[in-house]
PDBQT receptor file of N, H, CA, C and O in Angstrom, charges set to zero:
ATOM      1  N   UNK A   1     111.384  80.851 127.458  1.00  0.00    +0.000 N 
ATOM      2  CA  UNK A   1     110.062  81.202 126.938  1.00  0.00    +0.000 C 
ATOM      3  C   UNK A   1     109.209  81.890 127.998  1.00  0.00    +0.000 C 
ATOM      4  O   UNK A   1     108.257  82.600 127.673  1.00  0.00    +0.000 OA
ATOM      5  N   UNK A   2     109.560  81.672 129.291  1.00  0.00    +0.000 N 
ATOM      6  H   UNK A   2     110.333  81.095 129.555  1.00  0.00    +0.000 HD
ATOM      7  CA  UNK A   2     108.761  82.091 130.155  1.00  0.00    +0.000 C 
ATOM      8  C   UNK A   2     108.942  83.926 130.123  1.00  0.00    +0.000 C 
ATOM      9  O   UNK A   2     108.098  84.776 130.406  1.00  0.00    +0.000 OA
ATOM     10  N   UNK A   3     110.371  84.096 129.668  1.00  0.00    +0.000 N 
ATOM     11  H   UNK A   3     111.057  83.405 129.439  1.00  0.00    +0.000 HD
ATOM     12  CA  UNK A   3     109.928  85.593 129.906  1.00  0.00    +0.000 C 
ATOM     13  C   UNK A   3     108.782  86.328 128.622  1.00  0.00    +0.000 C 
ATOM     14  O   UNK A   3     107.876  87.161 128.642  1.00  0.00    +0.000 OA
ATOM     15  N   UNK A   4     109.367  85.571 127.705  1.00  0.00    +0.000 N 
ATOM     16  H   UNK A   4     110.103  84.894 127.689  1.00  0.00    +0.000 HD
ATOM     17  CA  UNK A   4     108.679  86.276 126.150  1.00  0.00    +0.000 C 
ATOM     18  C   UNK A   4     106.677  86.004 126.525  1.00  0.00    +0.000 C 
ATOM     19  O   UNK A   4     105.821  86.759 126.064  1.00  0.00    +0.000 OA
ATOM     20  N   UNK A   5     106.466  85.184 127.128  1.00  0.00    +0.000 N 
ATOM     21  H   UNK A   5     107.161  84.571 127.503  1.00  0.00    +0.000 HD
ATOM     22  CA  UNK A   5     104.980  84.832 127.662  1.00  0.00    +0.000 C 
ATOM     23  C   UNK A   5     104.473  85.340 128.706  1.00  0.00    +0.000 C 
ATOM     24  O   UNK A   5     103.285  85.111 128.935  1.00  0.00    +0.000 OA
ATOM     25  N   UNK A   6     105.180  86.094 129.533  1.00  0.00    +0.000 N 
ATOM     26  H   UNK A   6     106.145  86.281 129.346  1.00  0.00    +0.000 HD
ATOM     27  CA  UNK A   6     104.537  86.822 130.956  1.00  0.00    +0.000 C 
ATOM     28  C   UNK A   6     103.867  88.048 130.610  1.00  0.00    +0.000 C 
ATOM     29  O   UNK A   6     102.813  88.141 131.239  1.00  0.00    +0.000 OA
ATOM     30  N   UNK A   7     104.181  89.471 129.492  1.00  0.00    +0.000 N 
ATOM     31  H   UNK A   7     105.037  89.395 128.981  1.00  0.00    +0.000 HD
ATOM     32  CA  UNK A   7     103.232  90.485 128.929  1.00  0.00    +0.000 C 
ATOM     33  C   UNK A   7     102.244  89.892 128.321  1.00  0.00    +0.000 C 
ATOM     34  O   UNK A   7     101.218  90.556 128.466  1.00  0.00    +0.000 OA
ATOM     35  N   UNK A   8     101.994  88.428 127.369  1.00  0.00    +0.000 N 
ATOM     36  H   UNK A   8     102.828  87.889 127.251  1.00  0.00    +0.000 HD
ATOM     37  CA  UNK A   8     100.681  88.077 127.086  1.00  0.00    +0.000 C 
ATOM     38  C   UNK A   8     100.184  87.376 127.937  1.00  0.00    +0.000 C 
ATOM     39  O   UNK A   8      99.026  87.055 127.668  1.00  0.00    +0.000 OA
ATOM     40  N   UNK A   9     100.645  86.921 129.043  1.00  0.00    +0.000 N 
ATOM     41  H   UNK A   9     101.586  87.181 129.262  1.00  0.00    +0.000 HD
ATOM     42  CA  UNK A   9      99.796  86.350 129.884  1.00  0.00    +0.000 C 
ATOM     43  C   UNK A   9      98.917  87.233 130.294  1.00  0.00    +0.000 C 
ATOM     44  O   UNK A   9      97.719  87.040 130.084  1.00  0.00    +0.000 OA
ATOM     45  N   UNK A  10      99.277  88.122 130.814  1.00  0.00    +0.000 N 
ATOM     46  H   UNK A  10     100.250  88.279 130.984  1.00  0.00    +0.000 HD
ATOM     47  CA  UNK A  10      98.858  89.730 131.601  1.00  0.00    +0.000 C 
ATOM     48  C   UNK A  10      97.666  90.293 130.958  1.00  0.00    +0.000 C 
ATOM     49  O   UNK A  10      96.663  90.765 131.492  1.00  0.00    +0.000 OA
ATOM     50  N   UNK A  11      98.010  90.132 129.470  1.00  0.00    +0.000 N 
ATOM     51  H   UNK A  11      98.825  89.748 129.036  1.00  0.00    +0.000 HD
ATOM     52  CA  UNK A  11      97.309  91.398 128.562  1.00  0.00    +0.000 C 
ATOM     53  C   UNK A  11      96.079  90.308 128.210  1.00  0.00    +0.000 C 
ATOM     54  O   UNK A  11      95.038  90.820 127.797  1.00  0.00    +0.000 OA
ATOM     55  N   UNK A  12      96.115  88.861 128.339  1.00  0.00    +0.000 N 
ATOM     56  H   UNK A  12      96.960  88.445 128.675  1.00  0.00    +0.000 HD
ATOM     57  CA  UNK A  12      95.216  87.758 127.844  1.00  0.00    +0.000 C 
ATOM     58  C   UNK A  12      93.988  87.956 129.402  1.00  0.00    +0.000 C 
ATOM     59  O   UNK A  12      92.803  88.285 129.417  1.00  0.00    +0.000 OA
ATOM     60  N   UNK A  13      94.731  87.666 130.298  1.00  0.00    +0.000 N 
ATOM     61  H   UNK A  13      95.694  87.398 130.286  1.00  0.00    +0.000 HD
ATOM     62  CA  UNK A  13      93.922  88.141 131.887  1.00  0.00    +0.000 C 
ATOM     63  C   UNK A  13      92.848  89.234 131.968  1.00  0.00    +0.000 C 
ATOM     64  O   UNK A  13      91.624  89.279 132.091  1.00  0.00    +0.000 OA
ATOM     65  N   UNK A  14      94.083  90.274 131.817  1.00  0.00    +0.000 N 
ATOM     66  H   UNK A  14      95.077  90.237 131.717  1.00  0.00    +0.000 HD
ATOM     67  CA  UNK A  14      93.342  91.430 131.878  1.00  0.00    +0.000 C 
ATOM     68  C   UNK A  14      92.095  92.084 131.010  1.00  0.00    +0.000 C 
ATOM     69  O   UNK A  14      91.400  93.089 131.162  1.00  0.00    +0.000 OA
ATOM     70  N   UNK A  15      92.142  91.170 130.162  1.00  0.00    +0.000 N 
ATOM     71  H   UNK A  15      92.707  90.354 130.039  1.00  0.00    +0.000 HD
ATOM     72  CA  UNK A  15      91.550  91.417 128.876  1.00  0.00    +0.000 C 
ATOM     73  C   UNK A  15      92.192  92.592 127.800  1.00  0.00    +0.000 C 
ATOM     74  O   UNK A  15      91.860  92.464 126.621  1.00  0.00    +0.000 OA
ATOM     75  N   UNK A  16      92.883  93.461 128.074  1.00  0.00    +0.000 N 
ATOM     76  H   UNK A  16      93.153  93.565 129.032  1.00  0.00    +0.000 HD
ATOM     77  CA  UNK A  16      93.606  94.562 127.245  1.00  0.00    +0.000 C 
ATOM     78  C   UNK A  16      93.535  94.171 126.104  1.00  0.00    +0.000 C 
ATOM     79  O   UNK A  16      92.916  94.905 125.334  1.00  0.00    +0.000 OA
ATOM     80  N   UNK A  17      94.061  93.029 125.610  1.00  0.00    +0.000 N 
ATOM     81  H   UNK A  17      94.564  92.433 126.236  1.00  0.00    +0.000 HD
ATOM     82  CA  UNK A  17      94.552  92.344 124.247  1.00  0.00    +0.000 C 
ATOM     83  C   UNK A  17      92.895  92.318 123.709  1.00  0.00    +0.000 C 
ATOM     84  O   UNK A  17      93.054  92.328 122.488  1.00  0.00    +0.000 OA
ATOM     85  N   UNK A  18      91.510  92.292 123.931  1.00  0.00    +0.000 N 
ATOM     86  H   UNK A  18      91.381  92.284 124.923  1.00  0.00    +0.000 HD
ATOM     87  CA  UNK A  18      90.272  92.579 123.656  1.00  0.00    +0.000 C 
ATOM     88  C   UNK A  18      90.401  94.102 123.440  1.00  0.00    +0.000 C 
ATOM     89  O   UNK A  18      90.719  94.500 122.319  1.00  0.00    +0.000 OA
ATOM     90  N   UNK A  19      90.135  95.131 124.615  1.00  0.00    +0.000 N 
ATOM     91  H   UNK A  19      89.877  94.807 125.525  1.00  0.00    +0.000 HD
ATOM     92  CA  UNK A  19      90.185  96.428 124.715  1.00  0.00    +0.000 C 
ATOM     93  C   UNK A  19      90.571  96.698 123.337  1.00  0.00    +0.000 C 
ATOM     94  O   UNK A  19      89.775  97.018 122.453  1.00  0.00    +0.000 OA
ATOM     95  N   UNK A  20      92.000  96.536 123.174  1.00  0.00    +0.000 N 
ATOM     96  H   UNK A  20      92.646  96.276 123.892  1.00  0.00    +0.000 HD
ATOM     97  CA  UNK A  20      92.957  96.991 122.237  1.00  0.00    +0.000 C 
ATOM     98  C   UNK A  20      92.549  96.454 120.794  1.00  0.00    +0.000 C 
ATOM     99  O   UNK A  20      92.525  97.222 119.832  1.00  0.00    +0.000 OA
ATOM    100  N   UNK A  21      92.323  95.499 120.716  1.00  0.00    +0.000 N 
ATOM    101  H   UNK A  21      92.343  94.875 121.498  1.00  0.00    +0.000 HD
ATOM    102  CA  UNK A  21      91.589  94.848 119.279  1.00  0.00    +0.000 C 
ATOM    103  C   UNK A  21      90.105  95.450 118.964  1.00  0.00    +0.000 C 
ATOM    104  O   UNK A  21      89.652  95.305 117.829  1.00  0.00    +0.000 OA
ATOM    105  N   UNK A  22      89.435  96.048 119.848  1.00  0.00    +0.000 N 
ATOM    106  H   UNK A  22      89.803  96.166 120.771  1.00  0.00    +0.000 HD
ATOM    107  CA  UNK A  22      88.202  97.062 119.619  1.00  0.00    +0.000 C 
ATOM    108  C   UNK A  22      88.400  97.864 119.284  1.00  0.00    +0.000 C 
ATOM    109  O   UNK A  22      87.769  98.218 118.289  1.00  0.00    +0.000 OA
ATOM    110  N   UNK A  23      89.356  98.706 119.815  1.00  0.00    +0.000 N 
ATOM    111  H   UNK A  23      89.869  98.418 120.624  1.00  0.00    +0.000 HD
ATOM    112  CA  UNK A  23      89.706 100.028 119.264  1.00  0.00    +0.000 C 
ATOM    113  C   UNK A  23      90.281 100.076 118.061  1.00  0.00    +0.000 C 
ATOM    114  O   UNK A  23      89.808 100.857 117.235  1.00  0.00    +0.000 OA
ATOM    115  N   UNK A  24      91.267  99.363 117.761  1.00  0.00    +0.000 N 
ATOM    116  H   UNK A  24      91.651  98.729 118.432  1.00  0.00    +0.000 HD
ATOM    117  CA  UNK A  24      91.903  99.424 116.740  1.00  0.00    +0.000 C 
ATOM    118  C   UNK A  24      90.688  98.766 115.551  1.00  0.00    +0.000 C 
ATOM    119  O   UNK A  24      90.901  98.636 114.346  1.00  0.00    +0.000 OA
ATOM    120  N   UNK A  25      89.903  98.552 115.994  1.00  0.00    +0.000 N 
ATOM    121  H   UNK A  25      89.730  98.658 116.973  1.00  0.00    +0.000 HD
ATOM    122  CA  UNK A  25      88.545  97.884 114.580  1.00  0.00    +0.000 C 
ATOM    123  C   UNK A  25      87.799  99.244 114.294  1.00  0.00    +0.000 C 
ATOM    124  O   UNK A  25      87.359  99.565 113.190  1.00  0.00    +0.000 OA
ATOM    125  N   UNK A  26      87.679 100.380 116.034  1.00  0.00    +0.000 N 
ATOM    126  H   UNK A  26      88.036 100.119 116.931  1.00  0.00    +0.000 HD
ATOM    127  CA  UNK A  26      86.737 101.077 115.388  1.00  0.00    +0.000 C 
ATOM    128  C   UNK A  26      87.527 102.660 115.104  1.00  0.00    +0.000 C 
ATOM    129  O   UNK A  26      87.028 103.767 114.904  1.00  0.00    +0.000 OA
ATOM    130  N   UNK A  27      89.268 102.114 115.205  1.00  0.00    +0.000 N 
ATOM    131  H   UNK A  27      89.673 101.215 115.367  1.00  0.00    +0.000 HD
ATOM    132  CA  UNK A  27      89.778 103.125 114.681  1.00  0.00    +0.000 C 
ATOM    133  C   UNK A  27      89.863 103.170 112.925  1.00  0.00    +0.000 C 
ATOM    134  O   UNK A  27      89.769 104.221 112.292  1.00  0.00    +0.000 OA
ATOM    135  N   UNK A  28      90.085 101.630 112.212  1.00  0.00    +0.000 N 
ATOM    136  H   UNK A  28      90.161 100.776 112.726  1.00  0.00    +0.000 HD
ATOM    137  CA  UNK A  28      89.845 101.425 110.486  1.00  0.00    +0.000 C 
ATOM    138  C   UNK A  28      88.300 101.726 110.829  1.00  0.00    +0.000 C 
ATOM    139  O   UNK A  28      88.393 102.807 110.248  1.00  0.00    +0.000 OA
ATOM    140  N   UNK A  29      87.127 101.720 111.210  1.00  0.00    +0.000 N 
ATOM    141  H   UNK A  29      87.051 100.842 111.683  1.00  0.00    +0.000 HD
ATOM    142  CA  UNK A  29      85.928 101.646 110.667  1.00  0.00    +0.000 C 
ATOM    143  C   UNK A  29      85.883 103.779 110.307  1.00  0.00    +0.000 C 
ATOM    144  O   UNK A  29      85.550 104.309 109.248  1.00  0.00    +0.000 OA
ATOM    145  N   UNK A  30      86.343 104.500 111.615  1.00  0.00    +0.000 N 
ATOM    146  H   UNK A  30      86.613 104.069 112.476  1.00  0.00    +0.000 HD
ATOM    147  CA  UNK A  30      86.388 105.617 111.639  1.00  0.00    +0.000 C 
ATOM    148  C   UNK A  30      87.146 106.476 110.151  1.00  0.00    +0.000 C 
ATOM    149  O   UNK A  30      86.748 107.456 109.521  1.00  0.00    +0.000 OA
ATOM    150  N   UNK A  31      88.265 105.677 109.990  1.00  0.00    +0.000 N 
ATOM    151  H   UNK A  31      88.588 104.880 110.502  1.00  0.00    +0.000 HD
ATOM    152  CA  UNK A  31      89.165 106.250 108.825  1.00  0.00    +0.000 C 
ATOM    153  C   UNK A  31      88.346 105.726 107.807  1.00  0.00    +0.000 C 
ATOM    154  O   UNK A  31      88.600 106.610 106.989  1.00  0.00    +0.000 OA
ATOM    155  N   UNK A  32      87.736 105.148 107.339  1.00  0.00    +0.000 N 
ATOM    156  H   UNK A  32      87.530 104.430 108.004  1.00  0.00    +0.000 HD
ATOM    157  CA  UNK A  32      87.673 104.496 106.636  1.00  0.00    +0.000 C 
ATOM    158  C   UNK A  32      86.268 105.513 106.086  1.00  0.00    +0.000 C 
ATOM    159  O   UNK A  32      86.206 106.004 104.960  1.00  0.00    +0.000 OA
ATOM    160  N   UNK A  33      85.426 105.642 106.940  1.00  0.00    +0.000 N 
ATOM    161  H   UNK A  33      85.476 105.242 107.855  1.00  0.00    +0.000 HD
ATOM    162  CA  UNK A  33      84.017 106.784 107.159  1.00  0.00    +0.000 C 
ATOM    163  C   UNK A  33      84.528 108.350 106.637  1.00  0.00    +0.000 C 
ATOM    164  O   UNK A  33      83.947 109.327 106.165  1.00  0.00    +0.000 OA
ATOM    165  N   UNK A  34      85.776 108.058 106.952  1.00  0.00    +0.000 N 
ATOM    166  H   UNK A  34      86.248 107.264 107.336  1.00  0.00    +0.000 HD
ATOM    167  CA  UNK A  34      86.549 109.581 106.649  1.00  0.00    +0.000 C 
ATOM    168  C   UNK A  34      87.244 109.930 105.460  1.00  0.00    +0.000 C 
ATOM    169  O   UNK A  34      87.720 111.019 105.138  1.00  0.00    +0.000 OA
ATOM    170  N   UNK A  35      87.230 108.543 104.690  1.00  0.00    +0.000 N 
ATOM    171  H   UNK A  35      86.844 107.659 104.953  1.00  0.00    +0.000 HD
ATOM    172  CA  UNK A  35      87.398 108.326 103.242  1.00  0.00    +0.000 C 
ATOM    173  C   UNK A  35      86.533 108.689 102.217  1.00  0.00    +0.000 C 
ATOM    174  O   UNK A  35      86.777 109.493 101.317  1.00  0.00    +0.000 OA
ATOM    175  N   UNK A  36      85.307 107.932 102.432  1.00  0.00    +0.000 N 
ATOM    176  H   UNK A  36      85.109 107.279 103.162  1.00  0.00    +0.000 HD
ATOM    177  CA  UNK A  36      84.157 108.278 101.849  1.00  0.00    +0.000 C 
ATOM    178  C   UNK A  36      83.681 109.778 100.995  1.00  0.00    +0.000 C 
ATOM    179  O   UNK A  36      83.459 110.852 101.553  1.00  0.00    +0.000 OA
ATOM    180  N   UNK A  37      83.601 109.516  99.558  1.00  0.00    +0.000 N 
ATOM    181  H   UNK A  37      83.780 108.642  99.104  1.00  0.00    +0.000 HD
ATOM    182  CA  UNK A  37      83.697 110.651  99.370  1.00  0.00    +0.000 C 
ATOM    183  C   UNK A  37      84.570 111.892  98.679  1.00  0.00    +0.000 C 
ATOM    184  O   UNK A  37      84.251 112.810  97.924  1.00  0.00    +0.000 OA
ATOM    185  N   UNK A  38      86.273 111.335  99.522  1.00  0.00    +0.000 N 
ATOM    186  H   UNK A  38      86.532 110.589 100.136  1.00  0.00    +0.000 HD
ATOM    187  CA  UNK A  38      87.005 112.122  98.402  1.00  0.00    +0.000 C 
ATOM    188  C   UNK A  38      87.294 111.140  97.189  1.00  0.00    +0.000 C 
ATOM    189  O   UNK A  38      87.366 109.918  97.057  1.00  0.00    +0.000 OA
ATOM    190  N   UNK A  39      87.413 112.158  96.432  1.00  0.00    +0.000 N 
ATOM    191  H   UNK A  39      87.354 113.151  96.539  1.00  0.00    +0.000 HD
ATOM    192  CA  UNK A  39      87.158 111.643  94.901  1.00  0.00    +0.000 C 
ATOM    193  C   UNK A  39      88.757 111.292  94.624  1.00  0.00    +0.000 C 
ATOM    194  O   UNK A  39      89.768 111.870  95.022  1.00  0.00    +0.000 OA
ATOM    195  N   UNK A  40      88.587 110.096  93.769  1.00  0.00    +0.000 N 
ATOM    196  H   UNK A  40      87.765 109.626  93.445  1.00  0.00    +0.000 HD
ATOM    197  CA  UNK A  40      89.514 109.505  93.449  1.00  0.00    +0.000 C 
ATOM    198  C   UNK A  40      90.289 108.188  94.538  1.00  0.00    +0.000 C 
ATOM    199  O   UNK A  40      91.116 107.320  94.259  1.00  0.00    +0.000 OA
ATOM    200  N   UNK A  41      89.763 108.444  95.519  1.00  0.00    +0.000 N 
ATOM    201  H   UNK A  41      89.091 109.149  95.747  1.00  0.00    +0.000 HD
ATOM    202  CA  UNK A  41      89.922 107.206  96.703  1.00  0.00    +0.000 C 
ATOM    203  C   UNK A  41      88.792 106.287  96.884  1.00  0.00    +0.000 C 
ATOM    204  O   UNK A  41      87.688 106.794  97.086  1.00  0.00    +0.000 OA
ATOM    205  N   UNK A  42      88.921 104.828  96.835  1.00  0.00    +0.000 N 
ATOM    206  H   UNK A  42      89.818 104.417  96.671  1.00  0.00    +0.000 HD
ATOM    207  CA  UNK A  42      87.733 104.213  97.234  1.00  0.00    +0.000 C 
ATOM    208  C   UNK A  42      88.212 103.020  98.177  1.00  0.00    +0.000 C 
ATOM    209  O   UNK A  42      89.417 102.871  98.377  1.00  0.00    +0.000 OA
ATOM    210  N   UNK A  43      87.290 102.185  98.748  1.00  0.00    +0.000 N 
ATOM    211  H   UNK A  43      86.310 102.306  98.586  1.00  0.00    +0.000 HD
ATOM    212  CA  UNK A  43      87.701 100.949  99.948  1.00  0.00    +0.000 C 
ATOM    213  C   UNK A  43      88.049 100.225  98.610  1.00  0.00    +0.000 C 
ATOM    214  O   UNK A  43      87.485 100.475  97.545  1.00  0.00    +0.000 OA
ATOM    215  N   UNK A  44      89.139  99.207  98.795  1.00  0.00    +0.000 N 
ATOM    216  H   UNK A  44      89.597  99.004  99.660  1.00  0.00    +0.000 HD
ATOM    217  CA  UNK A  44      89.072  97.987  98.024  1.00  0.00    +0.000 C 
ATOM    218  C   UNK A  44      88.372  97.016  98.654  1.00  0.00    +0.000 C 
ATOM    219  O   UNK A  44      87.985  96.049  97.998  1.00  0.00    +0.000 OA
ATOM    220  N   UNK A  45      88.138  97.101  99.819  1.00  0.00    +0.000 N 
ATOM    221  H   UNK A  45      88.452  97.886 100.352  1.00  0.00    +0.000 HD
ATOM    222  CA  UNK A  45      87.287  95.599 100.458  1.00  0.00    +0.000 C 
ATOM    223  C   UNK A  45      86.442  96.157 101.610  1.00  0.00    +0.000 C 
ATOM    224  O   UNK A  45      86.511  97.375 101.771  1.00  0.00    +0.000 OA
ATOM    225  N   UNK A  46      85.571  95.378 102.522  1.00  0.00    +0.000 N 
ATOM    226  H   UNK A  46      85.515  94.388 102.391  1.00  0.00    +0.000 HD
ATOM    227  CA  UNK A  46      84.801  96.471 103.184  1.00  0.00    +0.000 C 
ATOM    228  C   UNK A  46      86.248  96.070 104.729  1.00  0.00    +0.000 C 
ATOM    229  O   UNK A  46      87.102  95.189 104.831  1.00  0.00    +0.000 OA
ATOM    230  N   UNK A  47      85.950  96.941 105.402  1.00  0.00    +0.000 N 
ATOM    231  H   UNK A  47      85.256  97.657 105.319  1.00  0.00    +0.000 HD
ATOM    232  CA  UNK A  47      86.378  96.835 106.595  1.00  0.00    +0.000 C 
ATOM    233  C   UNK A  47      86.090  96.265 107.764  1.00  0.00    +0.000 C 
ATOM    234  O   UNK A  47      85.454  96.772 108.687  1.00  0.00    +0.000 OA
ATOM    235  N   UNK A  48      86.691  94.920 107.699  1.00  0.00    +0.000 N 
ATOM    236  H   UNK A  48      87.208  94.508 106.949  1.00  0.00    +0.000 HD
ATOM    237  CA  UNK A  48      86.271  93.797 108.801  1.00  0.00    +0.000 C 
ATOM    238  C   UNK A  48      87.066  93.547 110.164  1.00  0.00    +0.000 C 
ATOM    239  O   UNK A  48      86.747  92.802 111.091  1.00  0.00    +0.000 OA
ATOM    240  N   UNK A  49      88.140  94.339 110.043  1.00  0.00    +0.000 N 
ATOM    241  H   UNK A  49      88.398  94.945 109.291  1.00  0.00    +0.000 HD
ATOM    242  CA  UNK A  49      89.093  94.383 110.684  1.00  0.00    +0.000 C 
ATOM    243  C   UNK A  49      89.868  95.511 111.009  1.00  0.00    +0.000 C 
ATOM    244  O   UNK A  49      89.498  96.560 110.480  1.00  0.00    +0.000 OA
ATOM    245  N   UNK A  50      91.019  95.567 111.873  1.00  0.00    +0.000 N 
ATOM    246  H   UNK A  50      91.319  94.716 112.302  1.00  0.00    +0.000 HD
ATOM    247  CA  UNK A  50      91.944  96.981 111.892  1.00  0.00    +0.000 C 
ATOM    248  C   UNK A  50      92.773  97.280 110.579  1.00  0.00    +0.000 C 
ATOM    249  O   UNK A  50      93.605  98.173 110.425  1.00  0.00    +0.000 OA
ATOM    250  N   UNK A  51      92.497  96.653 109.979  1.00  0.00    +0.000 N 
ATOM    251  H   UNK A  51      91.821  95.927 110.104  1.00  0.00    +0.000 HD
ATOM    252  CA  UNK A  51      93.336  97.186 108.078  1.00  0.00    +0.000 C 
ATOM    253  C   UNK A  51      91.768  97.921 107.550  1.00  0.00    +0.000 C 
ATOM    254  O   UNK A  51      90.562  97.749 107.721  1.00  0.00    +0.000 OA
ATOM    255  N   UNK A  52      92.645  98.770 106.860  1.00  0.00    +0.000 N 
ATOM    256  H   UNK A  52      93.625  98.910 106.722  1.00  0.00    +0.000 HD
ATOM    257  CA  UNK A  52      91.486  99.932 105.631  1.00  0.00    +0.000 C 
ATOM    258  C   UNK A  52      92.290  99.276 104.485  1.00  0.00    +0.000 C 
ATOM    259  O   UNK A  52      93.296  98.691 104.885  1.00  0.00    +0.000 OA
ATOM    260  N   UNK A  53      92.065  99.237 103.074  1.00  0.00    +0.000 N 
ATOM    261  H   UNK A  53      91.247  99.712 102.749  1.00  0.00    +0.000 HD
ATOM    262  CA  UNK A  53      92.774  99.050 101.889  1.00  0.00    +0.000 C 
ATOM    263  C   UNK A  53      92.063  99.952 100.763  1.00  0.00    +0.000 C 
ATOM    264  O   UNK A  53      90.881  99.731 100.498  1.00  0.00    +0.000 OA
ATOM    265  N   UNK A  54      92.678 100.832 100.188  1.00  0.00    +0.000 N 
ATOM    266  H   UNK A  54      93.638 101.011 100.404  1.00  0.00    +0.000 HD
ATOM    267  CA  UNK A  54      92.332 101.784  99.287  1.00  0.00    +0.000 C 
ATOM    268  C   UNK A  54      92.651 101.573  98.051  1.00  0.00    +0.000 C 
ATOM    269  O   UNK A  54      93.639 100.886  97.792  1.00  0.00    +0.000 OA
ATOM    270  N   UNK A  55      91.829 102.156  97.008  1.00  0.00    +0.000 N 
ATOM    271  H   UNK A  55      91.027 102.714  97.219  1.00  0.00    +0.000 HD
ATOM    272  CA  UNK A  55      92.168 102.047  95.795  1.00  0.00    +0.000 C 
ATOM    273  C   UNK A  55      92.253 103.405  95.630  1.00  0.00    +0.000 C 
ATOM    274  O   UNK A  55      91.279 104.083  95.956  1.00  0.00    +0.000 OA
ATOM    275  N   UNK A  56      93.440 104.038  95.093  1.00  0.00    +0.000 N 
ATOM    276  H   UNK A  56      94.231 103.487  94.829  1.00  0.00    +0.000 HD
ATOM    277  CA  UNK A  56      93.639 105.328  93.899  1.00  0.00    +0.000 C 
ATOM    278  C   UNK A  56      94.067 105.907  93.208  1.00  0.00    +0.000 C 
ATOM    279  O   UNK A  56      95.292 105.822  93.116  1.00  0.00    +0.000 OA
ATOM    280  N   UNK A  57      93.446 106.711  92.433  1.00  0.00    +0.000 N 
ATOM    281  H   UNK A  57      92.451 106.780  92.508  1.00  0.00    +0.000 HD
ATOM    282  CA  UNK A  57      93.844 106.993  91.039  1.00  0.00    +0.000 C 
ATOM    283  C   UNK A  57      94.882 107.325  90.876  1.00  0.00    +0.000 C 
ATOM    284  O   UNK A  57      95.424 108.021  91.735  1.00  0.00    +0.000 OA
ATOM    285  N   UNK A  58      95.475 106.999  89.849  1.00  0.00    +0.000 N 
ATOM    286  H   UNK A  58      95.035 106.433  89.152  1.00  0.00    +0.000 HD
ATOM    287  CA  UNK A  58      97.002 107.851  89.452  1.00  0.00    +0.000 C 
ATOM    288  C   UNK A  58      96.872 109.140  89.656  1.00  0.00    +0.000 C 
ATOM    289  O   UNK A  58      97.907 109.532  90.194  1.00  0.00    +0.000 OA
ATOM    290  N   UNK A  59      95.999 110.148  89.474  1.00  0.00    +0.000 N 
ATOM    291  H   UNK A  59      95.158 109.829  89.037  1.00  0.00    +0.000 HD
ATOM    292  CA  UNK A  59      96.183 111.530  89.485  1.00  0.00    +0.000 C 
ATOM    293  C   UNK A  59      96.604 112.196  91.393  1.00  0.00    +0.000 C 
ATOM    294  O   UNK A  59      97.217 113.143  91.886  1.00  0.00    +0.000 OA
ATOM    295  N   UNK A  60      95.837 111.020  91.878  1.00  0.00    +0.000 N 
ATOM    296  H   UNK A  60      95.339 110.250  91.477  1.00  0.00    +0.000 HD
ATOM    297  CA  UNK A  60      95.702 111.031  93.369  1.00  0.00    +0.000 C 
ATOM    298  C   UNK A  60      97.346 110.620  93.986  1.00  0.00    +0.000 C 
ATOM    299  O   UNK A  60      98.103 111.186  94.775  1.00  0.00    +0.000 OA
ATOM    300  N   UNK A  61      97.420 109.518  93.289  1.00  0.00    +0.000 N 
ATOM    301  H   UNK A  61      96.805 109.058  92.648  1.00  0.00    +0.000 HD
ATOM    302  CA  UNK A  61      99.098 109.250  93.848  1.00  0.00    +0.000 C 
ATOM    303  C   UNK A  61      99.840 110.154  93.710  1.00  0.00    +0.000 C 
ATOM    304  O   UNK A  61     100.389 110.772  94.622  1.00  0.00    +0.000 OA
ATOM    305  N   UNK A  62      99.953 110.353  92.492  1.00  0.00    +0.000 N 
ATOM    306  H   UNK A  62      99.507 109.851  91.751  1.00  0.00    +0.000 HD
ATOM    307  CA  UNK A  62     100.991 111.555  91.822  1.00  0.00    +0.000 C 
ATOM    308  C   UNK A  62     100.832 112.656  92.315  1.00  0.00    +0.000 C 
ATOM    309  O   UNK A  62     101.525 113.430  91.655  1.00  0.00    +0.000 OA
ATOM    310  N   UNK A  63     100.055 113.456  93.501  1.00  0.00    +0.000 N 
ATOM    311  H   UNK A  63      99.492 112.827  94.037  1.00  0.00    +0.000 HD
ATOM    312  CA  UNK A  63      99.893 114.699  93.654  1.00  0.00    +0.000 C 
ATOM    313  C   UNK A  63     101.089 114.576  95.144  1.00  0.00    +0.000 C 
ATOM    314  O   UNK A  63     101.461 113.569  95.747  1.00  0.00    +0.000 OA
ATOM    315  N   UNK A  64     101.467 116.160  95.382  1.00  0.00    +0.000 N 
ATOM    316  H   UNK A  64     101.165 116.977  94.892  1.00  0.00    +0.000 HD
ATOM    317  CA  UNK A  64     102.570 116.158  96.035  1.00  0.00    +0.000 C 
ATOM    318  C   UNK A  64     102.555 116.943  97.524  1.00  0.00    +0.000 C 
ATOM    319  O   UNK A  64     103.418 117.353  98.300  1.00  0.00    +0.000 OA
ATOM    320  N   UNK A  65     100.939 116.915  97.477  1.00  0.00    +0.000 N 
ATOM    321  H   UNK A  65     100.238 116.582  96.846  1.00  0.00    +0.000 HD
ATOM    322  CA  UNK A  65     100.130 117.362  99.267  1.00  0.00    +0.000 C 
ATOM    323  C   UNK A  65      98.979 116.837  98.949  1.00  0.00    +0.000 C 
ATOM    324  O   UNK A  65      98.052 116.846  99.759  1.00  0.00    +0.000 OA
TER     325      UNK A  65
């Protein structure tokens, strides 16, 4: 176990494992801002976290670009 625990020890220290959980929150908040708007896409939930979840239309799925 000691080897599988020495990169989170590191990344828990260093704080990275923070760093990295910021970014990745204000990389869904960014996409998510970048959603807004086109038609036929909407949030299913608000964005509290690094997940976005979308709702859309069949016409939207079905298109092929």
């Amino acid at each position: 176990m000691r080897f599988l625990s020495a990169p989170w020890v590191g990344m828990l220290e260093s704080g990275a494992w923070l760093r990295n959980a910021a970014h990745a929150n204000r990389c869904a908040r960014h996409f998510a801002a970048q959603i807004d708007g086109i038609p036929g896409l909407r949030l299913a939930s608000p964005v509290e976290a690094n997940a976005v979840f979308l709702e859309a239309a069949d016409d939207v799925l079905d298109r092929d670009s």
